[in-house]
C-alpha positions in Angstrom: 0.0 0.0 0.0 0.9 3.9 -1.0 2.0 5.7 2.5 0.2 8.7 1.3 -2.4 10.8 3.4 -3.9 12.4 0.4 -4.4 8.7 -1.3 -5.5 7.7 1.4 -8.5 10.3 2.3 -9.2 9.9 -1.5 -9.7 6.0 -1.3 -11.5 7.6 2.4 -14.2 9.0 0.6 -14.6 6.5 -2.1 -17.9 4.4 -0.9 -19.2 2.8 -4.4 -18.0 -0.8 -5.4 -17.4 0.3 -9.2 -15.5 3.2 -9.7 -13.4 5.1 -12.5 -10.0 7.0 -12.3 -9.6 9.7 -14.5 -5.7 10.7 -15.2 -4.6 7.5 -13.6 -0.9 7.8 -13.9 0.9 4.9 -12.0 -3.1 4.3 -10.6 -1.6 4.3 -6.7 -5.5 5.4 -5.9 -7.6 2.1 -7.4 -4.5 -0.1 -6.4 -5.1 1.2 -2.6 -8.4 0.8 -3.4 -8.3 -2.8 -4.4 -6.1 -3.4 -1.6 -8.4 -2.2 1.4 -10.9 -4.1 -0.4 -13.5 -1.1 -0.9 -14.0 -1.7 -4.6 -14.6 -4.9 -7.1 -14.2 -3.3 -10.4 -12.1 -0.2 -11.9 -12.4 2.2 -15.2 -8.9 3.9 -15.4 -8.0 6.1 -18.3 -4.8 8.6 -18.7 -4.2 11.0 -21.8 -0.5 9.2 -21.5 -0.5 5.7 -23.3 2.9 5.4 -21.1 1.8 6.5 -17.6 -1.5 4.1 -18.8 1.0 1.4 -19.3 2.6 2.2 -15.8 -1.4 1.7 -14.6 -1.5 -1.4 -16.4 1.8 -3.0 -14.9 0.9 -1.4 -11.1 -2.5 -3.4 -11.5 -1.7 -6.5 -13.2 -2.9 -8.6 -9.8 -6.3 -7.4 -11.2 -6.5 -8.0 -14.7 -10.0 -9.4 -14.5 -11.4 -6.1 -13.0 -9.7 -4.0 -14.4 -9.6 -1.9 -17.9 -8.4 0.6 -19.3 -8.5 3.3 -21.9 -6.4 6.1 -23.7 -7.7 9.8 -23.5 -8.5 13.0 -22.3 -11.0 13.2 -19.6 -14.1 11.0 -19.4 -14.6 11.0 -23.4 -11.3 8.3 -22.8 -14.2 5.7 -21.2 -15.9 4.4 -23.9 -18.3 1.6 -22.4 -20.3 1.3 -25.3 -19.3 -2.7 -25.3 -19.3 -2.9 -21.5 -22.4 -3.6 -19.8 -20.4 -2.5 -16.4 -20.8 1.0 -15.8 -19.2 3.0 -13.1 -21.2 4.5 -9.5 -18.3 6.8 -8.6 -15.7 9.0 -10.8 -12.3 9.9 -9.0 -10.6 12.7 -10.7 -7.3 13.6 -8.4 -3.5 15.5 -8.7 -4.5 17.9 -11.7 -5.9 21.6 -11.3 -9.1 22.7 -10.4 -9.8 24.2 -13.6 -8.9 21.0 -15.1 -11.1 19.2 -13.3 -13.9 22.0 -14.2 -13.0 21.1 -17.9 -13.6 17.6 -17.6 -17.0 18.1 -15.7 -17.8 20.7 -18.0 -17.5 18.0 -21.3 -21.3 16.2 -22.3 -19.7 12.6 -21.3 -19.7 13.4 -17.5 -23.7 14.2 -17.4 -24.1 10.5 -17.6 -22.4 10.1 -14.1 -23.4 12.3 -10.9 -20.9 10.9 -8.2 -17.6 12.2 -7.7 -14.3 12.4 -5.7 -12.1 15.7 -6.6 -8.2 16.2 -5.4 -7.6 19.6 -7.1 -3.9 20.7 -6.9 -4.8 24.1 -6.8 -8.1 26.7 -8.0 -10.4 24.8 -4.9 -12.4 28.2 -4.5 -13.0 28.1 -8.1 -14.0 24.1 -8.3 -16.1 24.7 -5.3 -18.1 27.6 -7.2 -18.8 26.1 -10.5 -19.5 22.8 -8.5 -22.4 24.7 -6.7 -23.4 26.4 -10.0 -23.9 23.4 -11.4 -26.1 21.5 -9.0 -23.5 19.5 -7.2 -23.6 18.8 -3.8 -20.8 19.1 -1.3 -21.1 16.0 0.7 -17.8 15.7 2.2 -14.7 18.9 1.9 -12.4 17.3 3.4 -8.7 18.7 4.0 -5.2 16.7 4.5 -1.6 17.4 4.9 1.5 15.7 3.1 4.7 17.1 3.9 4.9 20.6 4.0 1.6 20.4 1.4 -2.3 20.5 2.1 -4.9 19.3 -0.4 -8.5 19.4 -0.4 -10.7 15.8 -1.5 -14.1 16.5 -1.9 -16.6 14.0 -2.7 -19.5 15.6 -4.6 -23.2 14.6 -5.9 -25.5 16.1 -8.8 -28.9 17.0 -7.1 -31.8 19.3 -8.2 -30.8 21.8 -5.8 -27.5 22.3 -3.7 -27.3 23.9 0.1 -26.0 27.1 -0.1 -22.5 27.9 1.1 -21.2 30.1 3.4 -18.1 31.9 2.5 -16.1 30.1 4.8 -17.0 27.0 3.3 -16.7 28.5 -0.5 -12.7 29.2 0.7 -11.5 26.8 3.6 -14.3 23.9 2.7 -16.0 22.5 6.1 -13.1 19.4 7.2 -13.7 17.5 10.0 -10.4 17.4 10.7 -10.1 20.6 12.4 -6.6 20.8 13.9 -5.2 20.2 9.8 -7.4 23.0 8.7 -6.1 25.1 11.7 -2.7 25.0 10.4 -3.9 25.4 7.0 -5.0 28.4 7.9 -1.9 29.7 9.9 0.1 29.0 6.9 -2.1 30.5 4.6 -2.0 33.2 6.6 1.6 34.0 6.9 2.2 33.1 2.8 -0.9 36.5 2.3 0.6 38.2 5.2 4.5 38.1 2.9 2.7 38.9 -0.6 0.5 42.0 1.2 3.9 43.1 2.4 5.0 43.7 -1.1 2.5 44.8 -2.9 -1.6 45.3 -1.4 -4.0 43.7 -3.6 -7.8 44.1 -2.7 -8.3 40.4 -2.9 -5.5 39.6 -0.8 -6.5 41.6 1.8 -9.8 40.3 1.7 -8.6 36.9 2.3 -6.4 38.2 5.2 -9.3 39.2 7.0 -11.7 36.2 6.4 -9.0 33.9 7.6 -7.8 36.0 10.6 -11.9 35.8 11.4 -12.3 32.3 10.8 -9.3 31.5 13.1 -11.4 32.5 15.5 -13.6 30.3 15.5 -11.0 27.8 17.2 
C-alpha cells in the first residue's frame, strides 16, 4: 500500500463498489483501493499511453477487474461494449480548472458521483460545482509534507445547500486541527505577498481567515 495521506482520504471517501480513475498515472489510488478491499471493479484512463502502461503493470494482480482506456477526460471511457458502468468518478492531482474542464464536457452528465483532489483553484471548483447543482457532501482537508490538499466527494442534485463563504474558501473538514494549520500558513504566505505589494483580494482573504481563526 501507498503511504500517502492524500491517497489515502481519496480512497476515504470512495464508498461505491465500481469506480473510474480519470488521469490515472501509476493508478496508486484504485491499487489502494483494491487493496483495502473497498472496490470490485475499476475504469482507469490517462491521456499518456505510457503513464497508462505504468497503470496497467501497477494493476496487473487485477487483470480481471480492471480496464483501461487512452484519452482526455471522461470521453477516454468508452463503455459502449461494456455492460459495467461506473457508480463513482475519482478525478485527483490535476488543477481545479482542469477538473472544471472535464466536468464541463457532455460525457460526464451520464455520471453524478464524484471524488475531486484539485492541486490548486479549490475556490473556483467549489463555485462552478455549486453552479452546477452539485452537492458538497464531504470537503475534506489533509496534509502531506509541507503540502495540504483538499478531497471533496461531490453529488448532482436538483438543488445544492448554499455555502457560506467560509466554506466557498476553507471547505467545512472535520479534521479541524489540519485546517487550523492550514490556515496559519495560509495566513503568513498572504501576510508576505500583502507586504510587497496590497491587492484588494488579498487583503480580503487576510481578513476572512484572521476571522475564521477565530472560531478555534
Amino acid at each position: 500500500m501507498i503511504n500517502s495521506p492524500r491517497i489515502n482520504k481519496i480512497c476515504e471517501l470512495v464508498d461505491k463498489r465500481i469506480i473510474a480513475e480519470i488521469g490515472c498515472d501509476h493508478a496508486y489510488i484504485t491499487k489502494n483501493l483494491f487493496q483495502f478491499n473497498k472496490i470490485d471493479f475499476a475504469i482507469l484512463s490517462d491521456i499518456s499511453e505510457k503513464c497508462l502502461q505504468k497503470a496497467v503493470k501497477n494493476l496487473e494482480d487485477y487483470k480481471i477487474k480492471t480496464t483501461f482506456f487512452v484519452g482526455d477526460g471522461l470521453q477516454a471511457i468508452n463503455l459502449n461494449t461494456y455492460d459495467i458502468q461506473p457508480e463513482q468518478i475519482i478525478i485527483a492531482g490535476m488543477g481545479g480548472h482542469e477538473i472544471i474542464n472535464i466536468l464541463k464536457n457532455e460525457q460526464s452528465k451520464k455520471y453524478s458521483r464524484y471524488v475531486l483532489q484539485p492541486q490548486k483553484n479549490v475556490v473556483e471548483l467549489r463555485t462552478y460545482l455549486h453552479q452546477n447543482n452539485f452537492e458538497i457532501l464531504k470537503d475534506e482537508i489533509v496534509q502531506e509534507g509541507k503540502i495540504f490538499y483538499y478531497v471533496l466527494k461531490v453529488e448532482k442534485v436538483d438543488k445544492p445547500k448554499p455555502l457560506s463563504i467560509q466554506e466557498l474558501y476553507f471547505g467545512n473538514p472535520s479534521d479541524l486541527k489540519t485546517l487550523k494549520e492550514y490556515l496559519k500558513y495560509e495566513l503568513s504566505k498572504r501576510k508576505e505577498i500583502s507586504a510587497k505589494k496590497k491587492v484588494l483580494e488579498n487583503e480580503t482573504l487576510i481578513r476572512l481567515i484572521e476571522q475564521h481563526l477565530l472560531d478555534f
